[in-house]
C-alpha positions in Angstrom: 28.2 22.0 20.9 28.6 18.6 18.8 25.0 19.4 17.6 25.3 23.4 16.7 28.6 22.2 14.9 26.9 19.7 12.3 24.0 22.9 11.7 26.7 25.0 10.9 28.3 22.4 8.7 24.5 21.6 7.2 24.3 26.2 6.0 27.8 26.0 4.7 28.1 22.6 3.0 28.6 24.3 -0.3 31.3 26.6 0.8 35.2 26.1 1.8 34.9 23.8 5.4 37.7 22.8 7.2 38.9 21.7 11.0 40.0 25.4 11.6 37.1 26.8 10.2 34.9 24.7 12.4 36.5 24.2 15.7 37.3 28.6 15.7 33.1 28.5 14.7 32.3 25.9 17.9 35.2 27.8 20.3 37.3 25.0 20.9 41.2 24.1 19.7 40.9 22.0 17.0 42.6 18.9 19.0 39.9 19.1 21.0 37.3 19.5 19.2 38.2 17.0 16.6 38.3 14.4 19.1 34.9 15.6 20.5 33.5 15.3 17.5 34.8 12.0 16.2 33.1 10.4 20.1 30.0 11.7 19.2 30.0 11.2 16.1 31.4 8.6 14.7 33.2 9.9 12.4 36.3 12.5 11.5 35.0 15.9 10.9 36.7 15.4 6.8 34.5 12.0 6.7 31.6 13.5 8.1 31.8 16.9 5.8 32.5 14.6 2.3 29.7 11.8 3.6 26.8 14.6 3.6 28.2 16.5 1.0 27.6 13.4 -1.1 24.4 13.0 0.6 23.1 16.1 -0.6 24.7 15.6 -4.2 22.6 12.5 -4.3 19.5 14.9 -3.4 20.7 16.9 -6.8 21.0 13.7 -9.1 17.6 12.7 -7.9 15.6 16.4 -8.1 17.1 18.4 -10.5 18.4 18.4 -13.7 22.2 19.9 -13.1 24.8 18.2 -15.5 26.9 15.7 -13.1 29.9 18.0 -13.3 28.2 20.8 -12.3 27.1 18.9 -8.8 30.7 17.5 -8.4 32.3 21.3 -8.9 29.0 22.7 -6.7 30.4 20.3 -3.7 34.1 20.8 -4.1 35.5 18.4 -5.6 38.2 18.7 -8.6 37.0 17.0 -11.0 33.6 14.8 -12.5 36.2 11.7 -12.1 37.3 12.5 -8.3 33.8 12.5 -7.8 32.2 9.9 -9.5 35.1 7.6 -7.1 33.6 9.1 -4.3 30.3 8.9 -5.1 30.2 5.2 -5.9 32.0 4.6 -3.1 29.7 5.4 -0.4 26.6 4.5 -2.7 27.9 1.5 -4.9 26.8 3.2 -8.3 28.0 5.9 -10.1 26.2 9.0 -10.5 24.8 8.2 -13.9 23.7 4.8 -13.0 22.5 6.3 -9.3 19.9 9.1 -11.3 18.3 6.9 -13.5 17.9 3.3 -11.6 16.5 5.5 -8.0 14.4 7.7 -10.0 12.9 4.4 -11.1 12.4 3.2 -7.6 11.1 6.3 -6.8 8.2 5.8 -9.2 8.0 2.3 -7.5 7.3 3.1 -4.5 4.2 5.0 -5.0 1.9 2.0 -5.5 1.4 -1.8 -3.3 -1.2 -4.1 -3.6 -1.2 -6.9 -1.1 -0.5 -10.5 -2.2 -1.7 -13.5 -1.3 1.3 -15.0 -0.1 1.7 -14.3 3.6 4.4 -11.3 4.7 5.1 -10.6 1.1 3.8 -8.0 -1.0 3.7 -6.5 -5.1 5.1 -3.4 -6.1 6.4 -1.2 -9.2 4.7 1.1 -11.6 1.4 -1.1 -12.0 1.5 -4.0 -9.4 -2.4 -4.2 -10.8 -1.1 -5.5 -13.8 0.7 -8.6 -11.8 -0.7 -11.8 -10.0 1.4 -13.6 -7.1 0.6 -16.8 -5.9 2.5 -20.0 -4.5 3.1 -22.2 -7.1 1.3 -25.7 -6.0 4.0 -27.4 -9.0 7.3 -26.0 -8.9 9.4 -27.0 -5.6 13.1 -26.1 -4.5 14.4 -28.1 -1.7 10.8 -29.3 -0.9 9.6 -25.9 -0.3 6.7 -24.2 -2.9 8.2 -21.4 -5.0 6.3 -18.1 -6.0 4.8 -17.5 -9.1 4.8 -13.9 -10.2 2.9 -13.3 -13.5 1.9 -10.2 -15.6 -2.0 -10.6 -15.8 -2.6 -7.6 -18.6 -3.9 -8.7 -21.6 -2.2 -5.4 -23.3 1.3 -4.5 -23.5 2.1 -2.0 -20.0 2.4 1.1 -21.0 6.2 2.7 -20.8 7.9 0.8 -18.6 5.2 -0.7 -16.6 6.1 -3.3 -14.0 5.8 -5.4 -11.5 7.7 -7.4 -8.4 7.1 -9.0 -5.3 9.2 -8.0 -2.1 8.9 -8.2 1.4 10.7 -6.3 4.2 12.8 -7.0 7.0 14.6 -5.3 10.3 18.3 -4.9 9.2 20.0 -4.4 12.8 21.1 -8.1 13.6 23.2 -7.6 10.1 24.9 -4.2 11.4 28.3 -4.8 10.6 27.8 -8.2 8.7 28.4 -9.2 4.6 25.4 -10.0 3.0 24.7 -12.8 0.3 20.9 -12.8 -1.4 20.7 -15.8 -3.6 17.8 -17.4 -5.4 16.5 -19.5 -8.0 14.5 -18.7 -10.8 12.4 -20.1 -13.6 10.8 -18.4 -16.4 8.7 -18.6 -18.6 8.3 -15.9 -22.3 9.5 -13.0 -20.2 9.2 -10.6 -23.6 11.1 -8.0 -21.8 13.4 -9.0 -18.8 13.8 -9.7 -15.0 15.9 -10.8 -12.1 16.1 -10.8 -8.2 16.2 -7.6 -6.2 17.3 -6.1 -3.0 17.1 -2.7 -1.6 19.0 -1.4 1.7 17.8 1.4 3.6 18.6 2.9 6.5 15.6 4.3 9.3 15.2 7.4 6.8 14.5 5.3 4.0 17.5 6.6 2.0 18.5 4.0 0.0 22.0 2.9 0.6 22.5 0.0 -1.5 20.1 -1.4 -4.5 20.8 -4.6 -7.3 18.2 -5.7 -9.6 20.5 -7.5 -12.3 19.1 -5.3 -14.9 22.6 -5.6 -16.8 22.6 -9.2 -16.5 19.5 -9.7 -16.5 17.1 -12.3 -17.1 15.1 -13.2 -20.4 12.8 -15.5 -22.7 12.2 -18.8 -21.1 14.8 -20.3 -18.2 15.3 -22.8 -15.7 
């Protein structure tokens, strides 16, 4: 019942959806059903309706071209304001920011080349272009650092780039406040760069991404 309930939800996400609606749909009282659904669920039907509706908005920022407003009247909601509150607050940027930094990532994930450096690996638009290697001089707390250097002799073209990540099972931090710190040094970075992280869930929809590009890192720095 739960699951012919959230395929019904799924067809009609773009149209008026309410407890009444959907309980008369699944046959039960809406008591009832409401409490059903929140067991299996997780959630309150409201929560669950706004979380995919935003979900699928996201889809929209990322794959079409639809002003902002016209994706926050498409899904309901009053106002380009109403939704932008709504939006960052499940996916931590606004819509703006949200279309232009994933669409980025998106481009980033089509290429990897292995590094040298054991469980690690480089990415972006052309990890070709980059070199990674433990740094033999440079030490932080007696350990080596990493060494991550653009080995082009040209200028990238666009807005080539390059970074180093590796990846790591995220249940043992379910329900747990993460800190990622580091240290950096650089060295005639012409353009910019910083530390990273991504969060994905098992879908590999991105629910959380920081790469300090507005406070970002440039020049030469220690």
């Amino acid at each position: 019942m739960i699951h012919n309930s959230i395929e019904f939800i799924e067809k009609h996400l773009e149209e008026e959806l309410n407890l009444d609606r959907i309980a008369k749909e699944a046959g039960f009282s809406k008591f009832h059903f409401h409490r059903l659904f929140q067991k299996y669920v997780g959630k309150s039907v409201a929560e669950y309706i706004r979380s995919r509706r935003l979900s699928s908005a996201a889809q929209l920022l990322l794959y079409s071209e639809e002003r902002i407003l016209d994706i926050a009247m498409l899904y309901g909601f009053d106002s380009q304001e109403a939704f932008t509150r709504a939006f960052k607050g499940l996916y931590a940027l606004p819509p703006a920011q949200y279309r232009s930094q994933i669409k980025l990532l998106i481009q980033e994930r089509e290429e990897f080349t292995m590094s040298d450096i054991n469980g690690w690996f480089i990415t972006g638009t052309s990890p070709s272009k980059y070199k990674a290697s433990l740094d033999m001089q440079i030490y932080h707390k007696g350990r080596n650092s990493v060494s991550l250097e653009c080995a082009a002799t040209e200028p990238l073209e666009g807005n080539g780039f390059g970074t180093l990540m590796q990846q790591f099972d995220a249940k043992k931090y379910l329900g747990k406040r993460m800190r990622f710190a580091g240290f950096i040094r650089t060295e005639e970075v012409s353009d910019w760069c910083g530390l990273w992280m991504r969060i994905d869930d098992k879908l590999q929809n991105m629910l959380g991404f920081d790469n300090m590009q507005y406070r970002s890192i440039k020049g030469t720095a220690s």
